[in-house]
C-alpha positions as CSV (number, residue, x, y, z in Angstrom):
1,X,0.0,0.0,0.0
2,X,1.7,3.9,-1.1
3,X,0.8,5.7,1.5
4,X,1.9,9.7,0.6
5,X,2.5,11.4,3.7
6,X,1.7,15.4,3.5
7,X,4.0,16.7,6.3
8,X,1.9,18.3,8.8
9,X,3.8,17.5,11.8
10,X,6.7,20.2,11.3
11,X,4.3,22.7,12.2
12,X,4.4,26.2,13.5
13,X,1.3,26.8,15.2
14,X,-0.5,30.2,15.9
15,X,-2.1,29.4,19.4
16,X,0.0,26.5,20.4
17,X,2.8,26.1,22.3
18,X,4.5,23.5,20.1
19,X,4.0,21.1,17.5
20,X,3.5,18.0,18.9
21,X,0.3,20.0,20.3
22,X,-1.8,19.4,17.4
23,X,-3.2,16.1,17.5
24,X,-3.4,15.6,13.6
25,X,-2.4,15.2,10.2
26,X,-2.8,15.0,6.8
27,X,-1.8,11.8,4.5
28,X,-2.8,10.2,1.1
29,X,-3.1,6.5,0.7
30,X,-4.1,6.5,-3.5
31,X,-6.1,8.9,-4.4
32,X,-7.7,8.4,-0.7
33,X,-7.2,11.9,1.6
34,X,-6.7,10.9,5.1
35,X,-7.4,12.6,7.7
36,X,-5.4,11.7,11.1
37,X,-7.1,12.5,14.5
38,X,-5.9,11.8,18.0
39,X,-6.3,12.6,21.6
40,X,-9.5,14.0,23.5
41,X,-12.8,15.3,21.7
42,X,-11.6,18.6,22.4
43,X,-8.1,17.8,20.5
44,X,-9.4,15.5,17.5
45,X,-11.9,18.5,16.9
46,X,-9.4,21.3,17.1
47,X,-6.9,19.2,15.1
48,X,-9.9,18.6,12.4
49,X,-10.7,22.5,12.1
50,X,-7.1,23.3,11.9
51,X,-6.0,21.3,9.7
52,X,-9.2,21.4,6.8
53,X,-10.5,25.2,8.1
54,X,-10.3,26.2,4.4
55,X,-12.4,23.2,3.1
56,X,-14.6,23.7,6.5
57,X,-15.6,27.2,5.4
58,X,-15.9,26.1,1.5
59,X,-18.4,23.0,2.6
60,X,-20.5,25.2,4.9
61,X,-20.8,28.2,2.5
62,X,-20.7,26.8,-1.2
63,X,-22.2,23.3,-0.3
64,X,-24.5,23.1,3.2
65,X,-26.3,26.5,2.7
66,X,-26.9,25.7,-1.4
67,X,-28.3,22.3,-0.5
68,X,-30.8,23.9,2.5
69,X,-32.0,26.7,-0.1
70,X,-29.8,30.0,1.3
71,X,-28.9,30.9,4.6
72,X,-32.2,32.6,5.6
73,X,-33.2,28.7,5.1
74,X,-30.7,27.8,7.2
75,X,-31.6,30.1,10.2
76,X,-35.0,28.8,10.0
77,X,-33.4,25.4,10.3
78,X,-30.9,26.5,13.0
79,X,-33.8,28.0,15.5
80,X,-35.5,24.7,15.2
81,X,-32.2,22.5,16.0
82,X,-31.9,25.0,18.8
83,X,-35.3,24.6,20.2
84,X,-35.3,20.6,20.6
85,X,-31.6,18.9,20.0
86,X,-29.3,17.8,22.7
87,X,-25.6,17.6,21.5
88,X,-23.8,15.0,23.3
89,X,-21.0,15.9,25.6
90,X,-18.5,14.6,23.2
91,X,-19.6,16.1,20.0
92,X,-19.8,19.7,21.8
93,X,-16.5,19.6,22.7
94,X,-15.3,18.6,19.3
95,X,-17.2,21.1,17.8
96,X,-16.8,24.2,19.4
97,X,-12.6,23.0,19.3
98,X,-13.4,22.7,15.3
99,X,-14.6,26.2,14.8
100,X,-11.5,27.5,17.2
101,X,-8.9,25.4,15.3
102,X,-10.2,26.8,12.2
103,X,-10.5,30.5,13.5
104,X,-6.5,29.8,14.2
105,X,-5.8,29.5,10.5
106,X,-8.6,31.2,8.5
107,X,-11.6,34.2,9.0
108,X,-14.6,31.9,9.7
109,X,-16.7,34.9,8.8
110,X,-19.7,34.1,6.6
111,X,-20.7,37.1,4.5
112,X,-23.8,34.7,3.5
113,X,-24.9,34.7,6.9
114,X,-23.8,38.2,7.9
115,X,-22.1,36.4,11.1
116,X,-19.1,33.8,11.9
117,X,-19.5,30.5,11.8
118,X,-20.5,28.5,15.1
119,X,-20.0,25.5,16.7
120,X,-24.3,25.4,16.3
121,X,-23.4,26.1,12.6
122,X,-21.2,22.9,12.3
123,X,-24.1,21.0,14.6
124,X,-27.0,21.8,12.4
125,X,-24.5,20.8,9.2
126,X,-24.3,17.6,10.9
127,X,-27.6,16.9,11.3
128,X,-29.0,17.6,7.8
129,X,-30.2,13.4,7.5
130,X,-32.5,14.5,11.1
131,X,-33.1,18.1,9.5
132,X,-33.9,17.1,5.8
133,X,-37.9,17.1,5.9
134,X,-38.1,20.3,7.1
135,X,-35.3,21.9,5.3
136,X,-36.5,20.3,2.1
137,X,-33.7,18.4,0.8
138,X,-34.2,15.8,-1.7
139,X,-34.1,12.3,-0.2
140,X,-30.6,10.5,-0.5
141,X,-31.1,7.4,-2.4
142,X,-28.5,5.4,-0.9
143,X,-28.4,1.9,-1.2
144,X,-26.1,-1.5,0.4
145,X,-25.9,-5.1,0.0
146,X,-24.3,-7.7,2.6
147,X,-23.4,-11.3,2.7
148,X,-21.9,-13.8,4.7
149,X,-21.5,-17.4,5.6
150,X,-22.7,-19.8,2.6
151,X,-22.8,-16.6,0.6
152,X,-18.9,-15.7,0.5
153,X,-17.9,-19.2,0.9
154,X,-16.7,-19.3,-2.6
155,X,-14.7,-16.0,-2.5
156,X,-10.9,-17.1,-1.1
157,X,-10.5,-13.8,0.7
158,X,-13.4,-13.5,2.3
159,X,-14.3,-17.4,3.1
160,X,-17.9,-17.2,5.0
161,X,-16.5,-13.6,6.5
162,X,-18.9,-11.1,6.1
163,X,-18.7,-8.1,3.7
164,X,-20.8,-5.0,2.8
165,X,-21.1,-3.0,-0.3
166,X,-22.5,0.9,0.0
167,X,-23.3,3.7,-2.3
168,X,-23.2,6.9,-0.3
169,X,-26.1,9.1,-2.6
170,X,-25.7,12.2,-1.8
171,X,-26.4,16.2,-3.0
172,X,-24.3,17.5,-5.4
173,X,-23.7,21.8,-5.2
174,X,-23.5,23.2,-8.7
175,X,-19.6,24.6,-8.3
176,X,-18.6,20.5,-7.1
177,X,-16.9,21.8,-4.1
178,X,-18.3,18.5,-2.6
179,X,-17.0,16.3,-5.3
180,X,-13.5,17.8,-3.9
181,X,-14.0,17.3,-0.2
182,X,-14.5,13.8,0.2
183,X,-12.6,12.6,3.1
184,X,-11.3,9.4,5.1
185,X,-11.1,10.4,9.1
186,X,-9.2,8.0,11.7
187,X,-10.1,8.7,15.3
188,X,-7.7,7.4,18.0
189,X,-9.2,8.7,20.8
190,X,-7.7,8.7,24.3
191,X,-10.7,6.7,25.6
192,X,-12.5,4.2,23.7
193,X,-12.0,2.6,20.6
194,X,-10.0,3.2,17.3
195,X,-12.7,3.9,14.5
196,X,-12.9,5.5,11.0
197,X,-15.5,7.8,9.1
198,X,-15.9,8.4,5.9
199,X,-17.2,12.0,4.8
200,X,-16.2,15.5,4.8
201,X,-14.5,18.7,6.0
202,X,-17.1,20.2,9.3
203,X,-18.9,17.1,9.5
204,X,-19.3,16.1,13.0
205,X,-20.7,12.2,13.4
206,X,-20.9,9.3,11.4
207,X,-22.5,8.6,7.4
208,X,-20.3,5.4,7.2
209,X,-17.6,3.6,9.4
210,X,-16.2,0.9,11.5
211,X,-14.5,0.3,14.3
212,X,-11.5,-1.7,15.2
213,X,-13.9,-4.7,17.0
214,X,-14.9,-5.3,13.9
215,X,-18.8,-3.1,13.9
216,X,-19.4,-1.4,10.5
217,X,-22.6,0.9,10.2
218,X,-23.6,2.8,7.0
219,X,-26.8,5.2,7.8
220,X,-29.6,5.3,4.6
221,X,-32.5,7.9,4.6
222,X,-36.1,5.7,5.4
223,X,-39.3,6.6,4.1
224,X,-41.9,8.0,5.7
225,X,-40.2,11.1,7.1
226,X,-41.1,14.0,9.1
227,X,-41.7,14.1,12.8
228,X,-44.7,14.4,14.8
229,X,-43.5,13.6,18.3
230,X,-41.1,15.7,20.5
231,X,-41.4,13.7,23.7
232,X,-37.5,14.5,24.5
233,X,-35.3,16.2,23.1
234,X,-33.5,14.2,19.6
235,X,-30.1,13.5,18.8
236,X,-28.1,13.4,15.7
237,X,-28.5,10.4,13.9
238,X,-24.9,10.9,12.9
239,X,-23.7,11.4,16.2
240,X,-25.1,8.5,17.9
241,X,-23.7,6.4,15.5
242,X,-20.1,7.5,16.2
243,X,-20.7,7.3,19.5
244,X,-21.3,3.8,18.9
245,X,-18.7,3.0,17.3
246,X,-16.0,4.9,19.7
247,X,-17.7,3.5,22.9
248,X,-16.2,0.5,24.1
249,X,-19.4,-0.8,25.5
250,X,-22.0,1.2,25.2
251,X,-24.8,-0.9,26.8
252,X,-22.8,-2.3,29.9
253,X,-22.7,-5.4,28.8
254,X,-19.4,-6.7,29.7
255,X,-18.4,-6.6,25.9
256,X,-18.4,-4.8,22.8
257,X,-21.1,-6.3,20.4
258,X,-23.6,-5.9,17.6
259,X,-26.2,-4.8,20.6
260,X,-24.2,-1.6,21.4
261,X,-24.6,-0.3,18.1
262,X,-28.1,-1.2,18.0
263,X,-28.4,0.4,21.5
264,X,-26.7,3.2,20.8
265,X,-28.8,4.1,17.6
266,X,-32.1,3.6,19.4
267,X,-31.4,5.0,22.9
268,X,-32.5,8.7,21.5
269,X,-35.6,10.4,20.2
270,X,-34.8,10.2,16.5
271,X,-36.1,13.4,14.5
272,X,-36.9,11.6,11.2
273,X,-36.2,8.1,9.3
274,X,-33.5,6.4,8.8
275,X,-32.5,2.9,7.5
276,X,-28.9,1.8,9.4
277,X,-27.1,-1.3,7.8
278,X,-25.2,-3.2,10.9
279,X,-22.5,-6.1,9.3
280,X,-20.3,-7.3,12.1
281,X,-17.5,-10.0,12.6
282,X,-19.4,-13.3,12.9
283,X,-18.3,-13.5,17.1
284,X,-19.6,-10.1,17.9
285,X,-22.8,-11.0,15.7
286,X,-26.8,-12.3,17.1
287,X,-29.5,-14.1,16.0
288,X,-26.9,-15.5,13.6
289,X,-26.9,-13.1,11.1
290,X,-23.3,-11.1,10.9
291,X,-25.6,-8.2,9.3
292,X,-29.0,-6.8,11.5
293,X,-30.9,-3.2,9.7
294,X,-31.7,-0.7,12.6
295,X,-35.2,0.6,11.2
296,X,-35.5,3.8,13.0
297,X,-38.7,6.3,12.8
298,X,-40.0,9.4,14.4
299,X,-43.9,8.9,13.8
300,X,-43.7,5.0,15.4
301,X,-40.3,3.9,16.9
302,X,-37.9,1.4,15.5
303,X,-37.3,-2.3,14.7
304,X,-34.9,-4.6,14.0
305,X,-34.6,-6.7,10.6
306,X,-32.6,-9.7,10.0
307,X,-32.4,-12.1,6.6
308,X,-35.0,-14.3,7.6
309,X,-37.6,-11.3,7.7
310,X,-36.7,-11.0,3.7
311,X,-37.9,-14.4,2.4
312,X,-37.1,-13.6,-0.9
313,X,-33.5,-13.0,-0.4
314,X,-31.8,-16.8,0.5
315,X,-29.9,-16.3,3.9
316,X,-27.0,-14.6,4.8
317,X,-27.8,-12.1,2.2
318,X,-29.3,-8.3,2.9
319,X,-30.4,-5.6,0.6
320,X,-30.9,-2.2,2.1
321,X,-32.1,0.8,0.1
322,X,-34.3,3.6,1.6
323,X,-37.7,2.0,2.7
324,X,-38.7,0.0,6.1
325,X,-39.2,-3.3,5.8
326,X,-40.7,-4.4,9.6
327,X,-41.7,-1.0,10.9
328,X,-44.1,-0.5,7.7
329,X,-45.3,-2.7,4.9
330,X,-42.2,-3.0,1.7
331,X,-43.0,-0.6,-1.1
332,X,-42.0,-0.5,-4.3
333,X,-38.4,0.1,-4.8
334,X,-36.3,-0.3,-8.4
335,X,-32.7,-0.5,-6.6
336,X,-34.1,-2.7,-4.2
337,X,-35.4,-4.7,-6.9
338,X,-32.6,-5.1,-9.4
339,X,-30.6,-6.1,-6.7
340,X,-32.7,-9.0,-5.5
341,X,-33.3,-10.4,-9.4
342,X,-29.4,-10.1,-9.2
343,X,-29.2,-12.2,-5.9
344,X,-31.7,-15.0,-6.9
345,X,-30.3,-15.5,-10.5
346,X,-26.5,-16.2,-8.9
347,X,-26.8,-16.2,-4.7
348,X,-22.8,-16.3,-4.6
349,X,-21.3,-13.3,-4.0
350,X,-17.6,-12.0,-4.3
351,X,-15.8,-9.2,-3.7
352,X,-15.9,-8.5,-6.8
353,X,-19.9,-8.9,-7.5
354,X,-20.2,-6.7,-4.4
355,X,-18.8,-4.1,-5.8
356,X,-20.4,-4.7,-9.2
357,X,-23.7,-4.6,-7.2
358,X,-22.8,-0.7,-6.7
359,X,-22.2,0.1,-10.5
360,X,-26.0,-1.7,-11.0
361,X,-27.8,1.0,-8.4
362,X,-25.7,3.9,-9.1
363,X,-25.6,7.6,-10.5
364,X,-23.5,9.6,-12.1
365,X,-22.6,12.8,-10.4
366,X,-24.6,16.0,-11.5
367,X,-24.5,19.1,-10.1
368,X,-27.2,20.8,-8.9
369,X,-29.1,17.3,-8.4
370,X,-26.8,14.5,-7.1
371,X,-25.3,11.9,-7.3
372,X,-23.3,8.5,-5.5
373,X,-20.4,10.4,-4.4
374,X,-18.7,7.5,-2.4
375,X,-18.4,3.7,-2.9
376,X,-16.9,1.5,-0.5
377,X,-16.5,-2.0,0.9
378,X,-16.1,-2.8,4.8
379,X,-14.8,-6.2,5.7
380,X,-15.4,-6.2,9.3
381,X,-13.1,-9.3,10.0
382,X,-10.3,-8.7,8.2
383,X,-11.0,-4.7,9.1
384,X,-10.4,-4.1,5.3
385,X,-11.6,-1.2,3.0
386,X,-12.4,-0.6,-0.5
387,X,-13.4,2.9,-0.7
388,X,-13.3,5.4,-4.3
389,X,-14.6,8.9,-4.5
390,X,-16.0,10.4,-7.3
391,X,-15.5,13.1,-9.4
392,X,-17.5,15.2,-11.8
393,X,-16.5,12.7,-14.9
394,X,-15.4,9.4,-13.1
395,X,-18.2,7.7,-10.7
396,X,-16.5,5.8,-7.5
397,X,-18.3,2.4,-8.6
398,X,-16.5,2.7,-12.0
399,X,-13.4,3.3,-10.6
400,X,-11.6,0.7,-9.3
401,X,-11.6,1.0,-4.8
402,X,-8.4,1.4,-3.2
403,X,-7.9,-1.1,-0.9
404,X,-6.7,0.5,3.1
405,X,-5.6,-2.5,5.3
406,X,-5.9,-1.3,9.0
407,X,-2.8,-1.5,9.7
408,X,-2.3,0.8,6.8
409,X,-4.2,3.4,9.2
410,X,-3.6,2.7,12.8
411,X,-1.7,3.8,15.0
412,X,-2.4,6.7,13.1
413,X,0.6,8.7,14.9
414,X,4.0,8.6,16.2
415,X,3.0,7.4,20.3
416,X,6.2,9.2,21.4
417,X,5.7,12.8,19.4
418,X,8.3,14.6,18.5
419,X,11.3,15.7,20.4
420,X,11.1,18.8,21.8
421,X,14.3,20.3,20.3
422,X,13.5,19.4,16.3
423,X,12.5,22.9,15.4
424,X,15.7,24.5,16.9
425,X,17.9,22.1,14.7
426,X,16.3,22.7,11.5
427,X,18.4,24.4,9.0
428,X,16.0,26.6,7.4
429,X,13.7,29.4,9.6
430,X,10.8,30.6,7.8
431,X,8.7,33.9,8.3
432,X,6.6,35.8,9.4
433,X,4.4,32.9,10.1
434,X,1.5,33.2,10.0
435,X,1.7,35.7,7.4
436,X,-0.5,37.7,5.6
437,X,1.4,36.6,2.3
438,X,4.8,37.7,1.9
439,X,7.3,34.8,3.4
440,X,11.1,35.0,3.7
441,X,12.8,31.8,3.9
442,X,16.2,31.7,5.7
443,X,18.9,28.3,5.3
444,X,21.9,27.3,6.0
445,X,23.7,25.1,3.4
446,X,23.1,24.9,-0.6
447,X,19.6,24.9,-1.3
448,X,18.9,21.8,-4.0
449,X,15.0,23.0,-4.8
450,X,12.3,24.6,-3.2
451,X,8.0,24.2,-3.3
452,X,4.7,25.1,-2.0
453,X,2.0,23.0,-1.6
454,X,-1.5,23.1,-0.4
455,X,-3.4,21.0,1.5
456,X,-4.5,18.8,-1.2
457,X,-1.1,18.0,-2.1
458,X,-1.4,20.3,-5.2
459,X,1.8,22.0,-6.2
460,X,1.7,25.8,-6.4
461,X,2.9,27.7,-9.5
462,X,5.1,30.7,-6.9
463,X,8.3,31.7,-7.9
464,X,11.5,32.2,-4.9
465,X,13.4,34.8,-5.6
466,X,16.9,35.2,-3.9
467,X,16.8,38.2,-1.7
468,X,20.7,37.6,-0.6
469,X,22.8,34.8,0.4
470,X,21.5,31.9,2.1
471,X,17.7,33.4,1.5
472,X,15.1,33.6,-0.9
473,X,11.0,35.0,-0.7
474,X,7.7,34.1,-2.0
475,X,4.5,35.8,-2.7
476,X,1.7,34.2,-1.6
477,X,-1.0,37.2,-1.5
478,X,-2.7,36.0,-4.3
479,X,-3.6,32.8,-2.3
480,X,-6.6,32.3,0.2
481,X,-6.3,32.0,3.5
482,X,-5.4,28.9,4.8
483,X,-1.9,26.2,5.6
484,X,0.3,25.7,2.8
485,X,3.6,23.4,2.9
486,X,7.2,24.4,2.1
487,X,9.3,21.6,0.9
488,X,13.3,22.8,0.9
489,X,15.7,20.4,0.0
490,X,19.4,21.6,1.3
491,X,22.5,18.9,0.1
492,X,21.5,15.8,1.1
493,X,18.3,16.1,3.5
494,X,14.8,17.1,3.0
495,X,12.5,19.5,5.2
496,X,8.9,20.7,5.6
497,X,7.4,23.3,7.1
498,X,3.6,24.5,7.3
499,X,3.2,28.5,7.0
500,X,-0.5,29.8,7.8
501,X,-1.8,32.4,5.8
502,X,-4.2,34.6,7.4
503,X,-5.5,38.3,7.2
């Protein structure tokens, strides 16, 4: 596995006392942007807003406030979150740590709004699957297919170990600033449980993940939305499924299991409906089924479907789209469908065909409507991932995944951090940092070559000057706010530095 590392640990930070202080990073693994988080809620989310505050601001203002119809939408939207959500403990302190770390590197001023950006701002954003009735945001068509047992037998990796396929349908903003924000997040939290998420810059919970037990979840829109009851206060959908996954044992039980998921996704008023496909490693799995659909709805509660309440499927086989199954009678459903005439012409399923099952029940992106903007494949046992992103010309389930072992992702950082003498001893000194634009770079030695990069690993077209010997400068007005890297390579060593641009 090529894993490119973007070097964010060099770092000179504006409100931090040293670089070891920031508890995350930046990596590529393929085409796959990683983002590294470690530490306390209050850490990973100060670490997340840091690091992606650009992309933060770009998602809320080009993306989130499109997709809710304008920010006087949005207000109307934000009063009613305020009025009846609770935000867990956690997700308030990685929230309002998000919006600081990204008011270190960028203005989080939002001339839509007329206001800055607040940790509320990044809540509501998080809850748009809870908030999408009344905001008025086509459903997501999302759709997922898992198999175990009898049903992977054939497939030599996978060997009756259960798999799941997903399709993560989603809106599409006319500019495609989503398209370029998709996102692979590591958490390595001081207390609980390594787990991943896969979404974007400023999103706070869970769409899709797993946890290093072995517990995938992947959350699909239900039908029959709305809400009519307000008995307690709700919950992010999103958020409760990440607390799922991070807790160790959520229910009490002794153990980590299938049952703390489910518990964790139902122990909340829910504000809408939502479909939430469970696949598990076969020990941490009941009823006998590795995979278990947490029905969830606002108007009458939630239930639980295994294989054997689809007798049309053969067992150890599960097709989830966007419609209830127990808590209401099946309607009609043309994803759902193909993929079932799929599974009952040829019940054995590969790798391979689960993926395939994705190209059959997906769209291409359009802006301004939609589009799948992420396929994947979990493997809970093996803690494997296929995952592609797409891009306006090149759908993820025509691409083919990159595969992210989890070794390839955990530990996701040095346990020792770095000594606290490494900045002194570095041969070059850049600054003023931050800096409104203009950078002088300072080295001792004979400088080989020297770049700037963004965030996104992109190299930038900015010439250096020599001002005199043993220093040249840059001009980086022209650039938004934001973290760029240096790369200078003096003689035989290499060395990166982060400059923060802000004004």
């Amino acid at each position: 596995m090529n894993k490119i590392l973007v070097p964010v640990i060099l770092l000179l930070i504006v409100c931090i006392s040293s670089s070891d202080d920031l508890n995350g990073s930046i990596e590529y693994i393929g085409e796959i942007k990683v983002l590294n988080l470690w530490g306390s809620w209050a850490d990973m989310g100060y670490a997340h807003g840091y690091l992606l505050g650009p992309d933060i601001k770009e998602i809320f203002e080009n993306y989130f406030l499109e997709m809710v119809g304008g920010s006087f939408n949005f207000e109307i939207i934000r009063n009613y979150f305020l009025a009846y959500f609770d935000i867990p403990s956690e997700f308030q302190e990685y929230t309002q740590n998000m919006v600081t770390g990204a008011s270190d590197t960028i203005s989080i001023y939002s001339d839509s709004l007329g206001r800055y950006i607040d940790y509320i701002d990044i809540c509501v954003v998080s809850a748009i699957p809870d908030l999408s009735a009344l905001a008025g945001v086509k459903a997501f068509m999302c759709s997922s297919v898992s198999s175990w047992g009898e049903a992977t037998a054939e497939d030599p990796e996978l060997a009756e170990s259960p798999a799941v396929s997903r399709n993560l349908d989603y809106y599409i903003d006319t500019g495609g600033s989503i398209l370029n924000n998709n996102i692979l997040i590591t958490f390595e939290p001081d207390s609980g449980q390594d787990w991943i998420a896969i979404g974007f810059p400023g999103f706070a919970g869970c769409l899709s993940g797993m946890n290093e037990s072995g517990i995938s979840a992947c959350l699909n829109m239900g039908n029959n939305t709305g809400t009519s009851q307000f008995t307690t206060l709700f919950v992010p959908i999103c958020m409760a499924q990440a607390i799922g996954l991070s807790d160790l044992d959520f229910n009490g039980s002794g153990a980590c299991d299938v049952e703390d998921m489910q518990n964790a996704l139902t122990e909340w008023n829910r504000c809408n409906s939502y479909d939430i496909h469970i696949v598990a490693d076969r020990s941490l799995a009941g009823e006998d089924s590795s995979s278990v659909v947490v029905e969830v709805n606002n108007h009458i509660g939630y239930a639980f479907r295994y294989s054997t309440d689809e007798p049309d499927i053969a067992p150890c086989r599960m097709i989830l789209t966007n419609h209830h199954r127990v808590l209401y009678h099946p309607i009609t459903c043309s994803r759902y469908a193909k993929l079932l005439d799929s599974l009952t012409t040829n019940p054995d399923v590969t790798l391979d065909r689960l993926w395939n099952f994705m190209g059959a029940v997906g769209y291409p992106a359009i802006p301004g409507l939609g589009g799948t903007i992420q396929s994947m494949i979990f493997m809970p046992e093996q803690l494997k991932i296929g995952l592609a992103f797409a891009t306006i010309s090149s759908p993820p389930y025509e691409q083919i995944p990159e595969w992210i072992e989890w070794d390839d992702l955990f530990p996701n950082h040095d346990p020792y951090g770095i000594e606290g003498d490494v900045l002194t001893d570095l041969p070059i000194r850049i600054g003023p940092n931050p800096s409104t634009g203009y950078i002088s770079v300072s080295y001792t030695g004979i400088l080989e070559s020297i770049s700037i990069y963004d965030l996104a690993g992109r190299k930038l077209d900015v010439p250096f000057p020599e001002q005199s010997e043993g220093s040249v400068s840059a001009d980086l007005s022209a650039f938004p706010e934001g973290i760029y890297i240096i790369n200078v390579s003096i003689e035989d060593s290499c060395f990166s530095e982060d400059i923060v641009i802000i004004r």
